[in-house]
Steps between C-alpha positions, in 0.01 A plus 500: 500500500875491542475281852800260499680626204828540598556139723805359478422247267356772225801673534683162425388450207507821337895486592527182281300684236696793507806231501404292197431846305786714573753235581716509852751792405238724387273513815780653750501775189082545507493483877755742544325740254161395615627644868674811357144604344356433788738694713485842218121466493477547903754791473328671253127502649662563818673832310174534354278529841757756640486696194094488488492586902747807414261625245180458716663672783620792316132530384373491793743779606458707204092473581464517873779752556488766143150666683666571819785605413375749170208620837779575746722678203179716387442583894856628511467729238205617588613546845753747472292728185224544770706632773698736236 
């Protein structure tokens, strides 16, 4: 659908566009803005996915490892009552 969207020529003219409309000491300004987005956006999803895989693997620690450890506390107290 999008095949050939971006060819040099496409990209072309949308700089003269974006030259006519926001005049040639504007679009340093938007670029420059356009690339600090850009940059914030990838630092915040990738603060995001470390922050999700955190959470997941303290779940998973909390539900794989809160059986065996309340079984091998209840064995040690039972351990020592039976003996006494």
């Amino acid at each position: 659908m999008f095949e050939g969207l971006f060819q040099p020529m496409h990209l072309l003219f949308i700089l003269v566009i974006g030259l006519i409309f926001f005049g040639p000491r504007r679009l340093p300004e938007l670029g420059a803005g356009l690339g600090k987005g850009i940059r914030e956006f990838k630092k915040a999803m990738a603060e995001g996915g470390k922050e999700f895989n955190s959470v997941l693997s303290d779940g998973e620690k909390k539900a794989t490892g809160a059986p065996h450890q309340a079984a091998s506390e209840e064995g040690q107290k039972e351990g020592p009552a039976k003996s006494a």
